[in-house]
C-alpha positions in Angstrom: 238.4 113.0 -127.4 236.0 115.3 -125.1 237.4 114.5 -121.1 234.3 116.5 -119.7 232.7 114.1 -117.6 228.9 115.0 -118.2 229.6 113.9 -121.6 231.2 110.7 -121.0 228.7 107.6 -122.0 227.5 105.1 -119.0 227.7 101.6 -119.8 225.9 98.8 -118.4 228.2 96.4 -117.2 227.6 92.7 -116.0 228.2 91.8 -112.3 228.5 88.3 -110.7 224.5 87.4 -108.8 223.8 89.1 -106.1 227.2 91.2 -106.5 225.5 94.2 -108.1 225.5 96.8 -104.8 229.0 95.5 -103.6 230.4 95.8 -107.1 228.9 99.6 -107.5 230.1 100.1 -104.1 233.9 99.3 -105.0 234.3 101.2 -108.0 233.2 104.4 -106.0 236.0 103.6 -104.0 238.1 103.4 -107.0 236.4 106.8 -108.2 234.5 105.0 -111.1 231.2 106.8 -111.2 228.8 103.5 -110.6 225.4 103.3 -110.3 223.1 100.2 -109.1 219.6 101.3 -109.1 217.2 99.3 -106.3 213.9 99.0 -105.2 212.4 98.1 -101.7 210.8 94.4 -101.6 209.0 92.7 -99.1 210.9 89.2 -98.6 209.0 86.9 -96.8 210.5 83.8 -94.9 208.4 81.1 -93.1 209.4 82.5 -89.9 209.1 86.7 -91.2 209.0 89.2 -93.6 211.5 92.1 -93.8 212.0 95.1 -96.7 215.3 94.5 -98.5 216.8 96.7 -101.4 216.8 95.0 -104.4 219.1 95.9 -107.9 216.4 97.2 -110.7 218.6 95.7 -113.3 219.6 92.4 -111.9 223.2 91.3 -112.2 223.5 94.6 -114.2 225.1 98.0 -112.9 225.9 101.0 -114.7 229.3 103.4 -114.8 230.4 106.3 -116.4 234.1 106.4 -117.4 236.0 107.4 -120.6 235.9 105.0 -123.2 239.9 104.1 -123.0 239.3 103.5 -119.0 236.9 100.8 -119.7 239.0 97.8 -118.9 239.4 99.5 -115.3 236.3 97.7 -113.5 237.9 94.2 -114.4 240.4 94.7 -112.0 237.7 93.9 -109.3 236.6 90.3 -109.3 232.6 90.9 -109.1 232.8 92.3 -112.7 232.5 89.7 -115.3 231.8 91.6 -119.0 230.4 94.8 -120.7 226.8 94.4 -122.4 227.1 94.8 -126.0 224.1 96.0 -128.3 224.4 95.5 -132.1 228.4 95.1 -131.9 229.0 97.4 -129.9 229.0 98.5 -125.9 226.2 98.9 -124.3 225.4 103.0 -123.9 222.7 104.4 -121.8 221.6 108.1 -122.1 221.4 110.6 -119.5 218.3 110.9 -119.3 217.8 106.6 -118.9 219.9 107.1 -116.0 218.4 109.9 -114.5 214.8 108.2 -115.3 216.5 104.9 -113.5 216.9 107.3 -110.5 213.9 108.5 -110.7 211.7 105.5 -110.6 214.1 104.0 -107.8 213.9 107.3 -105.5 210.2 107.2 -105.9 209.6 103.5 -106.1 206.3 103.7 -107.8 204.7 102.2 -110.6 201.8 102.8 -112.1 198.3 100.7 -112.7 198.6 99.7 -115.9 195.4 96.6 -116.6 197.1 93.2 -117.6 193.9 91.9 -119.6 194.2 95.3 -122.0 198.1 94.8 -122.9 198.4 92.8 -126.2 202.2 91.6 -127.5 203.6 93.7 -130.0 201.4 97.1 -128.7 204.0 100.0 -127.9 203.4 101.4 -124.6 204.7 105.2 -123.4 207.1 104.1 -120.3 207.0 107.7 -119.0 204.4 106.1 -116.4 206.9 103.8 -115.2 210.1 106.7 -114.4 211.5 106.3 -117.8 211.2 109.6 -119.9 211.3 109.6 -124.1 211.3 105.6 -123.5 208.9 103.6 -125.4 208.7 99.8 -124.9 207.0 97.0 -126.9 204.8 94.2 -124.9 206.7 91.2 -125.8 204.3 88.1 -123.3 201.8 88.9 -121.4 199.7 86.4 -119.3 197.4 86.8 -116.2 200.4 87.3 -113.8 203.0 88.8 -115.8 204.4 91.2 -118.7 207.6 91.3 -120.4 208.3 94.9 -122.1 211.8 95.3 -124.3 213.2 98.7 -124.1 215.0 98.9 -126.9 216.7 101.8 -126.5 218.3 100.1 -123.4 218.5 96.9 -124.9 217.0 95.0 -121.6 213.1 93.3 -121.5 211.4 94.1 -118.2 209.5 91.6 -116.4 206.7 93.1 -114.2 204.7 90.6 -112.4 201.0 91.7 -111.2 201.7 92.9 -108.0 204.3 95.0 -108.9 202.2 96.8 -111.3 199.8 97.3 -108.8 196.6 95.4 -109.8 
């Protein structure tokens, strides 16, 4: 088995609500590459509004470890499984992390018109951070759009404002 760590898969690994940051967090500690992509949302309260990082993938993180290590992130409480695609893990590519990063560091999306999207149309993600992605409109509606990457095995949900319209 190849030990050099660029090649070593990531895996996308399930995390208790709202644990995804503190569970990304821990295995760094526990020198488990982790990665929790986030965005910057305004929350607004009745009495304010405030910017708070929010996870990308939610109640989803990713790591990078050697395939016989896996079982090493359930010795921290906050993980609960490993997401499995076709029957087997869960493995994201490189370059979907790196696009993950991307789109995070920049937090930008691009203005994409609701009323033109159609379910089943293909759409080139490159626009949104993800490079060589390609996603299929799955529901669209006035306010939102779900898109499934396949490739990642996760649908994104974009609601209007977040695409900018």
């Amino acid at each position: 088995m190849n030990s050099d760590p660029q090649s070593q898969p990531w895996y996308v690994l399930y995390t208790k609500p709202r644990a995804e940051k503190k569970l990304a967090k821990q295995l760094q500690e526990d020198s488990i590459e982790a990665y929790c992509p986030t965005k910057m949302e305004v929350k607004q309260w009745s009495d304010r509004k405030k910017k708070v990082e929010t996870p990308l993938l939610p109640s989803m993180i990713l790591v990078k470890l050697p395939d016989q290590e896996r079982s090493r992130v359930f010795q921290n409480a906050h993980a609960v499984r490993y997401l499995h695609w076709l029957g087997k893990p869960a493995q994201v590519s490189p370059q979907e992390v790196e696009a993950l990063r991307s789109m995070a560091e920049d937090n930008q999306f691009q203005s994409h018109g609701l009323k033109q999207l159609r379910p089943g149309q293909t759409l080139d993600m490159t626009a949104l951070g993800f490079e060589h992605i390609q996603g299929t409109v799955k529901y669209v509606n006035a306010k939102e759009c779900w898109i499934v990457l396949e490739k990642l095995g996760y649908v994104v949900k974009f609601k209007r404002k977040q695409l900018d319209i």
